[in-house]
Structures are given as C-alpha cells and as structure tokens.
C-alpha positions, 0 to 999 in steps of 0.5 A, spaced: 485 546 521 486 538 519 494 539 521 494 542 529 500 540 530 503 543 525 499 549 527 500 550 534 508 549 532 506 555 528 504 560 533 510 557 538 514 559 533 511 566 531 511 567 538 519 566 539 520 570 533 516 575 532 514 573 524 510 567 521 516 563 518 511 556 519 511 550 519 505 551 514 500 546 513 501 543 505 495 544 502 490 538 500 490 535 492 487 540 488 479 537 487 480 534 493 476 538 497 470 537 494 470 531 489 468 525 489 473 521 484 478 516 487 483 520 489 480 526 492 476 522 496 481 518 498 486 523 500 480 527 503 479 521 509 487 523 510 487 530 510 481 532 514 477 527 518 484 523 521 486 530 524 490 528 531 492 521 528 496 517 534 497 523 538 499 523 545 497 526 551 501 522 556 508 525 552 504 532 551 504 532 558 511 530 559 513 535 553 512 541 558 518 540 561 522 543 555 524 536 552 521 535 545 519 527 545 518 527 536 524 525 531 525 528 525 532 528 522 534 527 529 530 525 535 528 529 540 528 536 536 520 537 535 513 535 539 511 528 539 505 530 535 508 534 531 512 527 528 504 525 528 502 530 524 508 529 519 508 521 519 500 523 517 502 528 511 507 522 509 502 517 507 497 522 504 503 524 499 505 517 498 498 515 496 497 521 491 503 519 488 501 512 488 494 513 485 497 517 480 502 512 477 499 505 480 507 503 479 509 497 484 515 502 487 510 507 490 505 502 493 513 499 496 512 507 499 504 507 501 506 500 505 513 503 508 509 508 511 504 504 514 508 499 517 512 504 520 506 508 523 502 502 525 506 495 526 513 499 528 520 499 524 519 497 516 524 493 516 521 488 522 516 486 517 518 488 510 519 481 508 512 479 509 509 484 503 516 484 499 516 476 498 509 477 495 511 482 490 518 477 489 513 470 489 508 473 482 515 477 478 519 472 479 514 465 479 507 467 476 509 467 468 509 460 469 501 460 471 496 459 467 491 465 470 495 470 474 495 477 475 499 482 480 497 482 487 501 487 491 499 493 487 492 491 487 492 491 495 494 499 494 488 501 490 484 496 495 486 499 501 485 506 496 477 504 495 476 503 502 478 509 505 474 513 498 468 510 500 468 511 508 469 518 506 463 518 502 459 514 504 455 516 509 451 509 510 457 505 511 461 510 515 455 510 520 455 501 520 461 502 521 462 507 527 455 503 531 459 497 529 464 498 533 461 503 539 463 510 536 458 515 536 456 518 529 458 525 528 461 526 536 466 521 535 468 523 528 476 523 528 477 518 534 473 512 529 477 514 522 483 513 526 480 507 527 478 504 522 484 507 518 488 501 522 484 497 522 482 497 514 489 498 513 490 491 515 485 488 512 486 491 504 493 492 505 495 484 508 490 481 505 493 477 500 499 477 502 498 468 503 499 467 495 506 465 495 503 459 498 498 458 493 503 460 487 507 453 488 500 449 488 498 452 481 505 453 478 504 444 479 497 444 476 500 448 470 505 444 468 501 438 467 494 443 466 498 443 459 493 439 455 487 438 460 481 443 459 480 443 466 483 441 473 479 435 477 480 428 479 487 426 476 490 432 477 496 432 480 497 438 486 500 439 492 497 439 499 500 443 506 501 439 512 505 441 519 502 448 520 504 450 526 508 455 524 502 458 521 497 456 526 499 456 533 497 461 538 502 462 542 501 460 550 500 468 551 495 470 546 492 464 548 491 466 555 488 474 551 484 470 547 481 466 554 481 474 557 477 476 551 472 471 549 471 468 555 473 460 553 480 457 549 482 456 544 487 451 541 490 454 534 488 460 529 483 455 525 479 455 532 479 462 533 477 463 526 472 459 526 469 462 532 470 469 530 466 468 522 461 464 527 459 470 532 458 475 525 455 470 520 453 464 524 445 466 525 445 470 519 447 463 514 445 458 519 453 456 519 456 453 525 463 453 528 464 446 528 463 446 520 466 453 520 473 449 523 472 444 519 473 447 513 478 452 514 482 446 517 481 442 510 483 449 506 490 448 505 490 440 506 485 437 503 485 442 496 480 436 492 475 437 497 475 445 494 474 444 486 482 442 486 483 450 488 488 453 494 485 458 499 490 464 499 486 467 504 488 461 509 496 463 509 494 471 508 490 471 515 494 466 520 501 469 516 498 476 518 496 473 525 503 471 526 506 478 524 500 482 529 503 478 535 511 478 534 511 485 532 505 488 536 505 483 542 499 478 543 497 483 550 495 488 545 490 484 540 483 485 540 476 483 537 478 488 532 484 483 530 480 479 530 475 481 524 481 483 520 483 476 520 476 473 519 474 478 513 481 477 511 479 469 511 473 469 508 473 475 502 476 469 498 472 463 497 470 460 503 463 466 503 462 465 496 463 457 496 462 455 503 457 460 507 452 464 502 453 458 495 452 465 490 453 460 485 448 455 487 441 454 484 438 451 490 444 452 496 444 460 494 444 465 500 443 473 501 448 477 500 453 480 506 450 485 509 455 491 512 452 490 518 454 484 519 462 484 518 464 491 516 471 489 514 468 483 511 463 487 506 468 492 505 474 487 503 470 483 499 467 489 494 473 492 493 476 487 492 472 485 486 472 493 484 479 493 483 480 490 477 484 495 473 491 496 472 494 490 473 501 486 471 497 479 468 503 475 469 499 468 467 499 465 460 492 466 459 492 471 463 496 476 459 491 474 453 486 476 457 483 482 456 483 487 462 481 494 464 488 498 463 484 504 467 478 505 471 475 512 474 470 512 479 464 517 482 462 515 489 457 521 490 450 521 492 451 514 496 452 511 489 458 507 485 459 510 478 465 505 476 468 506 469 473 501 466 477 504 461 480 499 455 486 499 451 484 503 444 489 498 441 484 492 442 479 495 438 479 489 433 479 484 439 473 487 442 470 488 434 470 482 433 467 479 441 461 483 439 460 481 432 460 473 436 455 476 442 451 479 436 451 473 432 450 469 438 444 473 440 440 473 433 441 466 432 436 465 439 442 465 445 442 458 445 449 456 449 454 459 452 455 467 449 461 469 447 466 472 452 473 475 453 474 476 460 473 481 463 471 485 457 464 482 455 463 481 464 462 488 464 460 490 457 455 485 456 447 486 457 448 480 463 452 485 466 456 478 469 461 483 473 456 488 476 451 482 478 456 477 480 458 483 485 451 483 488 450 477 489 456 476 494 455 483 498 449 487 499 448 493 494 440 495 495 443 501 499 449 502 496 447 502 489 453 500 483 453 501 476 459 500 471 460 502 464 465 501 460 469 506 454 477 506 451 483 510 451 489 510 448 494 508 453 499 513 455 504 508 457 510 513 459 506 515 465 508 509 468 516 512 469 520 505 467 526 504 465 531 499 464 534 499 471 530 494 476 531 491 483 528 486 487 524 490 493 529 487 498 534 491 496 530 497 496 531 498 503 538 496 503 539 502 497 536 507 501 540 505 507 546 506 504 544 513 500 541 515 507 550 514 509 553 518 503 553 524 506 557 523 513 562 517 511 565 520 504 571 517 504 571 512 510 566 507 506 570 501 508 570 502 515 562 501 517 558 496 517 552 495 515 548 494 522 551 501 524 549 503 517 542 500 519 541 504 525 542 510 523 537 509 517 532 507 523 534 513 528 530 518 523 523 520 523 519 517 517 519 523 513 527 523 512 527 515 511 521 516 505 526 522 503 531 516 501 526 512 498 523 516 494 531 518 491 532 511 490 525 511 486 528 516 482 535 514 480 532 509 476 532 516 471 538 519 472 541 513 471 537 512 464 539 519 463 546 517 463 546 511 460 546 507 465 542 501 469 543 498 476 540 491 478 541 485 482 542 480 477 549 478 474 550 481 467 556 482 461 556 489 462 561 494 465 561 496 472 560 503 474 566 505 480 564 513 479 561 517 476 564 522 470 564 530 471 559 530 465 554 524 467 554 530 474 552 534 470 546 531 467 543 528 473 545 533 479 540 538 477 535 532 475 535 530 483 536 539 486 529 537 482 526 532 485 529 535 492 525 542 491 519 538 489 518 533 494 518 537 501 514 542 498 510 537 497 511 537 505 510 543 506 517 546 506 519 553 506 524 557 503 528 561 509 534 561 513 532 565 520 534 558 523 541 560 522 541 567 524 537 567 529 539 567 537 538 560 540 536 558 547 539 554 551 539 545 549 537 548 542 540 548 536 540 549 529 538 543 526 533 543 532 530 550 529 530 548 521 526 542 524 521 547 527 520 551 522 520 547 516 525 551 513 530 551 509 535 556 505 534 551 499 528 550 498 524 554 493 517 559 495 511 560 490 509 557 484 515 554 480 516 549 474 521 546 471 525 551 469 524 556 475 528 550 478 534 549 473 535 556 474 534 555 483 540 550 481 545 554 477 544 561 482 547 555 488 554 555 491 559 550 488 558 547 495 550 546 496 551 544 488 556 539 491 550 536 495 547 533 488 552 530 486 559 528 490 556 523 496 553 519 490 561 516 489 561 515 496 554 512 495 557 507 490 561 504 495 557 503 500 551 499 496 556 494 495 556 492 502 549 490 500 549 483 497 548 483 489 546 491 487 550 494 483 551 499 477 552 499 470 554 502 464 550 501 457 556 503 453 
C-alpha cells in the first residue's frame, strides 16, 4: 500500500459506517508499475518508494485526542498525515501531466508543489523560479545562443528521480553516501533524496537572469565577430553581498557543523567542493575560492563566459536560510549548493579540463558527489524539447522528443527530430559524407546537435562521458524522426506572465464566497484565504487557471497582462456559458478523479458526531455527489452535466463574472474578446 493514510482513513471510515466509501488509493499511471520509460519510472519512485513521506509521529500522537491536525479545504478536518499523503499524490499528478506535455504552465505546478511541501507557502518563493521563466521569454531572443531553462529544470528533476528508481548502483551510493542502509532504510532515503535532489535539478539554474544581462551586452556587439575574446565588451558584477553574506546565525551553524568559520558563501563553497573532489582532482580550497570569487568578477579570466551557476548556488543559499531558517541547514545543503556550483563549468573547466589534451582529469565518480554526478548527467541528457529563444539558437537543430529505457542498469536515450527537417538533415549528411571521402581532413561538418549525436564520433555521448563516470552506468543514444504533433502542447492565444498566475487562482479561489461583494475585500484578505487551503485545493485553482486559456478560446476570447486594442470582457453571455460551463464540470469530474475521488453523498445523510461536520466528512471520505464512478470518457461526462440541477450547473459557470471583477484587483490582467 504506497498511500497508508489514505488507507488507514479508509478502515476508520469503514468502521464508523458500516460500508467501504473510501478515501481509495488512486492507481499508478498505467505501465508505471513495470516500465522502465521515463515516466514510469519517475512516477513509480513517487507512488511506491516515498510511502509515508513527511509524516509525523509527534502530531499522530497528539491527533489521539480527537483533534485532527491536516488541512484540506479547510484546516483541521482530516489527520495530519492524510494531508502527506495527498500532498504526495499531488506532485505525482503534477509531474504525469507535466512529462506529457512538457509546457511552461505545468512545470509552474510541478514547482508549486514542491515549494509548498518543502520550503513552506509558494507565494514566499515564487519570485525566485518565476523571474527566471519572465528573464528567458522576455529577454533572450535578444541572444545569440539561448534555450528554455525553466522547463528544462522539470525534465532534469524527472530523470533523477527515474534513475534512483532504477538504478540500483547509484541508488545504493547514494544511500551509503549519506548514512542510509540499503534495503532497510528504503522509504526514509527516498524521501531523502527527493528533497534533496529537488533542490538541486529544480534550482539549478535559477542564476541565469544574472548571466542573460552579460550576453545580451556581448550579442549586441558579437554582430559582426565570430567569436568573443580581448575586445569584447561585457559586464562584470561587483558588491555581492547580497548574494554572498552568511548571516551571522548561519555562520555560527556552519562553525557548529564544520568545526571552523567561514566568511561568506564563496568560502563555504569552497570548503564543500574541497572535502568531496580535493584528494580525487588534487585541487585545493584556496584555488577553489580563488576562482569562485573570480566567476562573476573578472569574467576575461573564464573565456569571456558568466557562470550562472555562481548566482543559482549562492541566490538558493539565500532562499534556503530566509525561508527555512539557517539552524536547520546541513551537510546535505551544502552538497546542494557545490553540485549546483560546479555542474556548469567550474568541473569541466577548472577541476577535471575534460577538454585538455595535457590537463585532462577522469571523470566524476558518483561515489564522490552524488548530487554533483546525478546533476551534471542529467543536466547533459536533457536536451529535448526545449523553447530556443536565441537567434542561433532557433536555426539550430535540436531533438523536439526524446524516449529513454532505463533498464538493465543501462541508458538507451533516444532523441527524436523533426521529419520537416529532413532536407536539412539530408544535406548535413551528404556534407559529413563528402568530408569523409575526401580523407577528413579539417573540421567535419555539424549541425548542433543533430550531427553530435547522429554522427560516428558519437561527440554528445562521448562528451557526456568524459565529465561523469559511466563505465558502470553504461549510455547509448540513437537518433530517429517524427512528425511532430504540435496540437499536444495545448497553446493558445491567451498568455500571462507566471507572476499573475498565482494572483489568477486567488481570485477564481474567491469567486464562489464574494459574488456580488467584490469591491469590498482586499486582495490581502483574498491572499489569506487562498493560503489557508491544503495544497490540494490551491492546485484545484491553478489548474482552472491553466485551462482557461481553452475556454476562453472556445469563445473567442483571450486574456493578457499586456495592454491591447481590444474590447474588454465585463461578463460573460448566456451563449458563451453555454460553451465553456461543461468544458470546466469536465475538467472538475476529471481531476479529482485523478485523486482519487469518488462518486457518493453518505456525508450529508449520515449522523455526525459531536465537533464534525459536514464539509469534515466529505474531506474524510473523498466523496463527493458530483463526482463520476467507473470508466467514463468525454461524452459519459457531457451527459453527467446536462442530468445536473440548474444549481450545481450554477457552479460552472455564475461565479466566473464575479471572478471578472475580482482579478482586476490584481495589477494588469484582463479579459478580451477577438470579436
């Protein structure tokens, strides 16, 4: 059973009641079981091996008095580690969707929920990850070179989680690594390393709106160079103590730690890449400090290149101690943030010279650092569907898809191309074969990242091993095409910066209970309430804003943050009800499902107990008299809603005009009509 809580509410319930009416365990994602694709795996480390995730046994304890500790619509109606559970089953869904779709909005989710389960309320963090996303839409195509970040930070944190679940050599590193035993300590070291990976591949490049401002400078006058080096003009970052101070609480933990002090993040970078790498690469602390410290400062010493890895390590080190308190820092933070340091180009560049002839060093082992080797090997497989907002980057040639097979302790990566492309690819080839009959002599022909991977060098694969150590850990890639389905990404004209996406669900969160009093709340009070909900019920939200892009397309129309010539939507017509209201009782039936919902109304016809209520038994049970039971599809769905009362139709679609006025209170969102 990889859900216990859930289960143990269950025979709670069965026995109050006499009957099975659930909570039900929602089943795995349908190969997940047994397969060794991405997904499958993924989700599997997810469903199975996180079993009793964050759970307590200090509020158990204290739950015996009768007083339920969990939040779910509402705090205190369901056992604390019932909340775990569901907050667990939320992730899981978020990552399914996101892994099918790849899109920006549902690695937004995948990102909600782990901040909310790791690092507190969302909102105290969201602009650390939502600036990133804001930096590369709005500022890259103004680079040479440059491709998405955000999503790719997603399908990262996706491949660690698939090669823990399958692979049993660096699962078994990893646990010795960090004091678990193998096969006895199972769950407690997954939940580990969820949190811990979680920080390193979700926040790893989250430095990078530092390093697009020193690009953008070199591109404007990179127009008519071919490459960048004494002359260039670029910027260079001074006054870093925002970035690199201690705090004089956490420098007290790290002498409690370590055993010694330490003067700013630089230093305890430095100490922490020493202790892993320093025997293994014959690299000391003091050169380690050295050039961290001349990363962001003195960027001609590095090629004419910023490390964003610099920003994203000491900008996470800053989160970790305001958000979770610099007392509850460990040595696993620390290897966070040096993996997060050094999976850029401090290893390759300044540690193991994998590009020198004379300097060149062996590979990471995963023994070493595991963080580090998982981070910079998935960091490199993770090439695939990715937006290319540069100018060289968008005539590149990159895999649109990619599909992996993790079993037998081996990666079998296959990267698929664009069919369209083939009169490109066609003619690469018919260069690399001319290039090799006429003796290879010279460069051979390339189009990144095609021929990297596609060619007889094998450059991509073979790069890739001479950063991380792969002679256990066997890697073959093979290359193939496809048309591409570019429906299954779901855009539409509607469009919104990440920083209204939270303020959009705040205020579809409020539709229901201030109809008609929309003027006279704040958008604090409106903030509060939106906060008070478990993770659950604020996804339920953020999902709806995600699909109201459809609906609005549905009815010709579009929102946007951006100031345009069209009219403004006030409200919404009967016929444009009539459009969209099923469209949403569909997404409703269809998402808690997905978590487990069932069809049932023994919670408002049974009995209650004393200090119960109704809402308290729904939440119990996870049942609702909406919802749908058995195998349905779309039209099983449309018939559901036509057989509804006038009222519970009411609910898909009257508070949506309420829901108008009160995203106006929010800066610079609204809603248009094409027509």
């Amino acid at each position: 059973m990889a859900y216990t809580a859930l289960e143990q509410m269950r025979k709670m319930n069965k026995e109050r009641y006499h009957v099975d009416v659930g909570p039900f365990e929602p089943a795995l994602y349908g190969a997940g079981r047994m397969g060794s694709d991405l997904k499958s795996a993924a989700l599997r480390f997810l469903h199975d091996r996180c079993e009793a995730l964050r759970f307590s046994s200090e509020k158990t304890k204290e739950e015996e008095t009768g007083h339920y500790l969990g939040t779910s619509y509402r705090p205190n109606q369901i056992p604390y580690n019932m909340q775990m559970d569901i907050d667990r089953l939320c992730l899981e869904r978020e990552l399914e969707a996101f892994i099918d779709s790849g899109v920006a909005e549902d690695a937004y989710t995948v990102y909600y929920s782990f901040l909310e389960m790791f690092m507190g309320a969302y909102g105290r963090s969201s602009k650390m990850i939502e600036l990133l996303s804001e930096f590369e839409s709005n500022a890259s195509s103004l680079l040479m070179k440059h491709r998405d970040h955000y999503s790719h930070s997603v399908y990262v944190f996706a491949l660690g989680l698939a090669i823990y679940e399958t692979n049993e050599t660096f699962r078994k590193t990893f646990q010795t690594f960090y004091g678990f035993t193998p096969k006895v300590d199972e769950h407690r070291a997954a939940a580990f390393f969820l949190e811990y990976w979680g920080l390193t591949s979700l926040f790893h490049d989250i430095g990078y709106p530092f390093e697009i401002p020193f690009e953008q400078v070199l591109a404007y006058f990179e127009v008519d160079r071919k490459k960048r080096g004494p002359g260039s003009m670029y910027l260079a970052y001074r006054d870093l103590d925002c970035l690199d101070n201690l705090g004089e609480e956490a420098k007290l933990r790290f002498t409690e730690l370590f055993g010694r002090p330490f003067e700013n993040v630089e230093q305890l970078l430095a100490y922490g890449i020493e202790k892993r790498l320093g025997d293994a690469y014959n690299v000391t602390e003091s050169y380690l400090y050295d050039t961290i410290q001349q990363k962001p400062t003195q960027p001609d010493q590095f090629g004419y290149f910023m490390d964003h890895a610099f920003f994203s390590a000491t900008r996470l080190y800053q989160e970790l101690v305001e958000k979770c308190g610099a007392q509850m820092l460990n040595e696993a933070h620390l290897d966070v943030l040096t993996a997060i340091m050094l999976h850029n180009s401090l290893f390759k560049f300044a540690i193991a010279f994998y590009k020198s002839d004379d300097k060149c060093k062996a590979p990471l082992k995963m023994e070493l650092h595991p963080l580090a080797y998982l981070l910079m090997l998935c960091d490199e497989l993770q090439c695939w569907d990715r937006t290319a907002y540069g100018r060289n980057s968008r005539t590149e040639l990159h895999p649109m898809d990619a599909e992996f097979d993790f079993a037998r302790g081996m990666i079998h990566a296959l990267y698929c191309f664009d069919a369209e492309e083939s009169e490109k690819i066609g003619m690469y080839e018919a260069n690399y074969r001319k290039w090799e009959q006429g003796g290879r002599v010279g460069t051979p022909p390339r189009l990144k990242a095609y021929s990297d991977m596609a060619e007889k060098e094998q450059r991509f694969r073979t790069d890739i091993e001479k950063i991380v150590d792969l002679s256990e850990y066997p890697l073959f890639v093979t290359t193939f095409m496809r048309t591409a389905d570019r429906r299954s990404k779901h855009t539409y004209l509607s469009g919104s910066s990440f920083l209204h996406m939270y303020d959009f669900a705040v205020a579809l969160n409020a539709r229901y209970r201030y109809e008609g009093e929309e003027n006279q709340i704040s958008v604090k009070a409106l903030e509060e309430e939106f906060d008070s909900m478990s993770l659950e019920y604020k996804l339920y939200n953020i999902n709806q804003v995600k699909s109201f892009s459809k609906y609005l397309n549905a009815i010709d129309c579009f929102y946007t943050d951006r100031p345009v010539d069209f009219e403004m939507l006030h409200a919404f017509t009967e016929e444009q009800i009539a459009v969209f209201a099923p469209m949403e009782h569909a997404r409703w039936v269809l998402s808690h499902r997905a978590m487990g919902w069932t069809y049932g109304d023994l919670y408002e016809t049974t009995p209650i107990e004393d200090g119960a209520n109704r809402y308290m038994l729904r939440e119990q049970m996870r049942q609702h008299k909406l919802c749908m039971n058995g195998d349905f599809g779309e039209l099983e769905i449309a018939r559901h809603y036509l057989q509804l009362s006038e009222a519970d139709q009411g609910k898909d679609w009257k508070p949506f005009n309420s829901m108008l006025k009160l995203i106006r209170k929010f800066d610079g969102l609204r809603i248009y009509k094409l027509n």
